[in-house]
C-alpha positions, 0 to 999 in steps of 0.5 A: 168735973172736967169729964162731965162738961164735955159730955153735957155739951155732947148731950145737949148738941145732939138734942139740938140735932134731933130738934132741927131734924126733926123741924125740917122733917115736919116742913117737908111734910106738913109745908102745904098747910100754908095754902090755908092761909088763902082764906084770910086774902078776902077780908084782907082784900075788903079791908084795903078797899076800905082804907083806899074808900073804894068799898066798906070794910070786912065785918068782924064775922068776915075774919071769925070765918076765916080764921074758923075755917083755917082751923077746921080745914088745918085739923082734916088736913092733918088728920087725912095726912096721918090717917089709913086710906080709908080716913083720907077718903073721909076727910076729902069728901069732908073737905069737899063739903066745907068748900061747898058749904062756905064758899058762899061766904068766902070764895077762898073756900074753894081751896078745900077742893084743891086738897081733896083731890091731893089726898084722893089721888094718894089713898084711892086707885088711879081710876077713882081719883080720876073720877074724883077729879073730874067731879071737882072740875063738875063741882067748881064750875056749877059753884061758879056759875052760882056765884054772886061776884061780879063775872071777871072776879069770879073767873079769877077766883074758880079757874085756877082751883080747877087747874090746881085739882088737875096739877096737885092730882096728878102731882101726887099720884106720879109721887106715889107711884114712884114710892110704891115702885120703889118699895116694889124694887125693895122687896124684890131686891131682899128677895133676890138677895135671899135666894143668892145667900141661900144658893151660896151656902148650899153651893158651899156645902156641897164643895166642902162635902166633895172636897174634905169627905175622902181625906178627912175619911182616909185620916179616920181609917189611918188614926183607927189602924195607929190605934190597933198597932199602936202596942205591938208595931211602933214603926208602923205607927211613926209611918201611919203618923206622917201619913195622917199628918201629909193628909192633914197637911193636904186638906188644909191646902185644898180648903186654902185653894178652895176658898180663894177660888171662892174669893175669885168668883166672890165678884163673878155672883155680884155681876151675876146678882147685877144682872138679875136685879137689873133685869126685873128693872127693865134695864139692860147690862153688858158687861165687859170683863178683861180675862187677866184681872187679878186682885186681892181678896180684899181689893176683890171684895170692896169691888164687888161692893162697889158693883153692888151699891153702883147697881142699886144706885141704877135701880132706884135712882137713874131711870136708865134703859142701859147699864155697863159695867167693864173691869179691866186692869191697867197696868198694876190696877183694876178699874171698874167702870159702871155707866148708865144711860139714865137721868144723871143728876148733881145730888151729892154723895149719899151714905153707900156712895160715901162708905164706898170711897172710904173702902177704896181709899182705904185701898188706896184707890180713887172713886170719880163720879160723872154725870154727863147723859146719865151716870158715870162710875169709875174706880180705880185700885191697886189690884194687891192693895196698900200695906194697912 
């Protein structure tokens, strides 16, 4: 019974967690819903000039249209949110007819436009939301001049449907041209990333073939001959054995060397990698490097992580024009400098920048993030490491 109870209450706290994720994921998306509610602002407004005695009130069919088009308008809504482009582009041009439509009954309708042209501008091409925009503008203006409410109310109630169309338009097609940017940077990342794992295992066999070939060919040729004598000419063999052992013992060296020497130029491909990948994002890398750097593999491959994760940050999130990266040792450590001249924002830490401090921490190093004029990544770590 007294395991049973901590593992409800784990179950039940991660279900809250979900819950409440996924409560704000669905206000984060589905928030501008609220506009809607603008429909009701007439009967609303009718209904408080009856009270003061200035005019008479909304009749109930007044608050069953309203109420009606908050509902129809709420389904297209969701429906274009969740829908293919093709769907979205159906239900602005639907949208667009329920505001023509009812506006004559409730000026508020004119919002409809408003959330044509934010998901016209997210489905369709630049040029074709453009268009779209300038049609509304057309569509609001021949509206306005139609209407039957008095000329300073009817100023209020059709300029700034217009404005909304041009800044919720736009608004959304910046957003979604980032998001294509992004997802473009993606792919091209996995690609280039491919390519390197790729290239490195060939490098790899290659290395290996030219390296072990002869030795493990001349063992081959000595155990062969220890084979043949073996019966007839027992010194021979004892010699042909300690060969075959020295042999032995020298491939094992050479594979140890060569695979530190792979450990060492581990960093050297990351700033190589860097360098690609911030080139397809049109940023420029200088890179200064002390030629006295020496670490431990460990220290050398939560480094060249650090590089990999403080570049990436670069591409997706700075916007910069230039990025530096210099490794230098100071004393008994090597501190890694990545700077760029872009937006240096206060987000906190995300999860690559998190796991990060923990592998240098780990180390026993220190990870400090600056953002003055862009963004400033400093790490510095003992360059043999801390005892586990």
């Amino acid at each position: 019974m007294t395991t049973e109870q901590p593992r409800d209450t784990a179950s039940a706290d991660h279900t809250g967690r979900l819950t409440a994720d996924g409560l704000r994921r669905g206000i984060s998306r589905w928030w501008y819903v609220v506009f809607l509610s603008s429909l009701v602002f007439e009967p609303m407004s009718a209904s408080v000039a009856a009270r003061t005695g200035v005019a008479d009130g909304p009749d109930a069919g007044d608050w069953v249209l309203a109420i009606a088009l908050i509902a129809v308008g709420a389904v297209l809504v969701v429906v274009a949110g969740l829908g293919a482009a093709r769907t979205t582009m159906v239900a602005a041009v639907l949208l667009t007819l329920l505001g023509v439509a009812t506006v004559w009954f409730n000026t508020a309708a004119t919002v409809f436009m408003v959330y044509a042209a934010g998901f016209v501008a997210g489905a369709a091409s630049r040029r074709t939301a453009r268009r779209w925009f300038v049609g509304l503008t057309v569509l609001l203006l021949l509206l306005a001049s139609a209407s039957p409410i008095p000329i300073p109310f009817r100023l209020a109630a059709f300029a700034a449907p217009i404005v909304l169309v041009w800044l919720m338009g736009n608004s959304v097609m910046t957003d979604v041209d980032s998001q294509r940017e992004s997802a473009r940077l993606r792919v091209d990342n996995v690609r280039i990333e491919r390519l390197a794992t790729l290239g490195e295992r060939e490098r790899i066999a290659r290395d290996l073939h030219d390296l072990l070939g002869h030795t493990l060919t001349g063992i081959v040729v000595r155990a062969q001959l220890i084979r043949k004598v073996a019966a007839s000419d027992p010194a021979r063999v004892a010699a042909e054995a300690t060969d075959v052992e020295q042999l032995a013992r020298d491939a094992l060296t050479e594979v140890r060397a060569a695979v530190s020497g792979w450990r060492h130029h581990a960093l050297d491909t990351e700033i190589d990698f860097a360098r690609d990948v911030l080139t397809a994002a049109g940023v420029e890398l200088f890179v200064h490097t002390d030629t006295n750097v020496s670490m431990s593999p460990a220290v050398e491959a939560a480094v060249a992580l650090a590089v990999r994760e403080a570049v990436t940050n670069v591409v997706r999130h700075a916007d910069a024009r230039v990025c530096r990266i210099g490794i230098i040792t100071v004393g008994d450590e090597v501190r890694l400098t990545v700077a760029d001249d872009g937006r240096g924002t206060g987000a906190p830490d995300g999860s690559g920048l998190s796991g990060m401090r923990e592998r240098i921490s780990a180390l026993g190093g220190h990870v400090d993030r600056r953002m003055d004029g862009g963004t400033t990544l400093t790490i510095r770590v003992p360059a043999q490491g801390v005892a586990a």
